[in-house]
N, C-alpha and C positions, 0 to 999 in steps of 0.2 A: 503494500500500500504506500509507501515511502516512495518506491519510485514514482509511480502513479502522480503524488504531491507532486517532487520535483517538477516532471515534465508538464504538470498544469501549470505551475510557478513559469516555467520558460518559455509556456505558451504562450500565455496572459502577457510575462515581460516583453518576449517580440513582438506580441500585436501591437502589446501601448506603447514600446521605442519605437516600430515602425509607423506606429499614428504620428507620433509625436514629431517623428524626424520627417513625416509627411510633411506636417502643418506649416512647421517650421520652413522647408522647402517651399510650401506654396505660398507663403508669406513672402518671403525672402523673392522668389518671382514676380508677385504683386508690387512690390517695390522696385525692382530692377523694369517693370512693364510700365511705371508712373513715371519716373524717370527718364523713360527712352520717350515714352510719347511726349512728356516735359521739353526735352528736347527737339521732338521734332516740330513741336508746335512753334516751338523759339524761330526752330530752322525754316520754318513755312513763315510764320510773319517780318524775319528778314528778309525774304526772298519775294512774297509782297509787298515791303515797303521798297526794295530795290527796283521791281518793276513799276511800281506808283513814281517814282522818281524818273525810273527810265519813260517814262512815258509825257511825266509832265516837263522836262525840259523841251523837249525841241516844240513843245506847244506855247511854250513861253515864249522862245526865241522866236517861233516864228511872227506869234502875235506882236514881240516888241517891235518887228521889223515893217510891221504893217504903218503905211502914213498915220498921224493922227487923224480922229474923228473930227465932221467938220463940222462947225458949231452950227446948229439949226438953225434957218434964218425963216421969216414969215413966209413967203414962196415955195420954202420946202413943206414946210406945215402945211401949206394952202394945198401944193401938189400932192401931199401924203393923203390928205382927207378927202378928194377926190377921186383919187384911185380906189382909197377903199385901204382897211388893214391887210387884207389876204394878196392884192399887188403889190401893198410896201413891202409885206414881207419877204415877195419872190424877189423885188429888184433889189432887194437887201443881200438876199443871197448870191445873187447871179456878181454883185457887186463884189462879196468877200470871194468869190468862187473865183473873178476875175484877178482881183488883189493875192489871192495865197490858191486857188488851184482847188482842187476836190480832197489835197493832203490835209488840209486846218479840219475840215470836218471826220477825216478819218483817224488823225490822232485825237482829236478831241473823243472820240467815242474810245476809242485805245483808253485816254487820261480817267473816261467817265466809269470803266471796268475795274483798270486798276487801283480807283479808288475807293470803289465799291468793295473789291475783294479787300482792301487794308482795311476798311470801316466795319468789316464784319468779324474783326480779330480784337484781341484784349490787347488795349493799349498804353501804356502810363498816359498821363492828363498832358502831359508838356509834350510828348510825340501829337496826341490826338490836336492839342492846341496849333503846332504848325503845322498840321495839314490842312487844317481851318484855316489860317492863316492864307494858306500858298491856293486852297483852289476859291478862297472869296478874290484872291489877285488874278488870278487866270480870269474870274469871274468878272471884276473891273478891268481888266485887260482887253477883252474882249467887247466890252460897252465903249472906252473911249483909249485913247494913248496919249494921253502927255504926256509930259518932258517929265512930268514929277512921279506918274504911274510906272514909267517905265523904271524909275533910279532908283523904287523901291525893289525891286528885283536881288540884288545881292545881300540887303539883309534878311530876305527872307529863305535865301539859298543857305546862307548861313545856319539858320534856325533849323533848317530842314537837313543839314550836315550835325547839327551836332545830337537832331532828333533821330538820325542815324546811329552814330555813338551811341547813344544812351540803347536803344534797343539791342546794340551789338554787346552792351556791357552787362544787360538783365542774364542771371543766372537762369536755369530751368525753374527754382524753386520757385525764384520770381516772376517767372513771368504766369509758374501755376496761381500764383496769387494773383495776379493782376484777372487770371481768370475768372477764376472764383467771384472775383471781384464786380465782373461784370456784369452787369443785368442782361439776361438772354442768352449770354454764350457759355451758356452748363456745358464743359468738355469733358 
């Protein structure tokens, strides 16, 4: 009957060491699986903020390159209101389409993607702030060009260089935080 014990005793002890070295093992994968996707989340919203960037520059430049807007005069009003809104609008087009080509509305739609896909990421408040920033500029850019719209252009490239940095310096832990943090993007 002695043995009998023993071998229940050894039985019992391998099932619960191998429970226990299970749990511990799938614990220990649940951590190393939070982490890797920590990281890849990091690695997917550098790689959208890279393409938001890549996208919004040559929309910039091209817009700075555009003549200024020409100040509305009574005539033009007179002529807009006769036509009708849905003719301003074409010869509005045909007008930029003449000035920059069918490229300003296909990068624009490029800039309108990759901004979308970065807005739909956890972001610190100072990255989200300049890119607020940079597409209400692209946004005034595209209404009018002065001398003055145009020369805000490198502090805001600035802002969006170091809004770079900062995303490239968030740890995984932190950027799980920033998750968590945000309202609707449960990951």
């Amino acid at each position: 009957m002695e043995t009998w014990i023993a071998l229940a005793i050894t039985a019992v002890g391998t099932v619960g060491g191998t429970s226990i070295g299970a749990v511990i093992g799938l614990r220990g994968a649940q951590g190393i699986s939070r982490e890797e996707r920590a990281e890849q989340t990091r690695a997917e919203t550098l790689r959208a903020f890279t393409a938001y960037f890549s996208a919004l520059v040559p929309v910039v430049a091209e817009l700075r390159q555009l003549p200024p807007t020409p100040k509305s005069s009574p005539l033009a009003d007179l002529v807009d209101h006769v036509r009708g809104e849905a003719a301003t609008y074409i010869a509005t087009r045909r007008r930029l389409q003449q000035l920059g080509g069918h490229g300003i509305r296909e990068q624009a739609v490029g800039l309108s993607a990759a901004s979308l896909d970065l807005r739909l990421r956890p972001l610190p408040p100072e990255v989200t702030a300049a890119i607020d920033v940079a597409n209400d500029y692209v946004e005034r850019l595209g209404e009018q060009r002065s001398k003055e719209l145009v020369a805000e252009w490198p502090t805001i490239h600035k802002r969006l260089m170091a809004a770079n940095d900062e995303l490239r310096a968030l740890s995984p832990d932190e950027h799980r935080d920033l998750a968590r943090e945000a309202p609707g993007l449960d990951r």
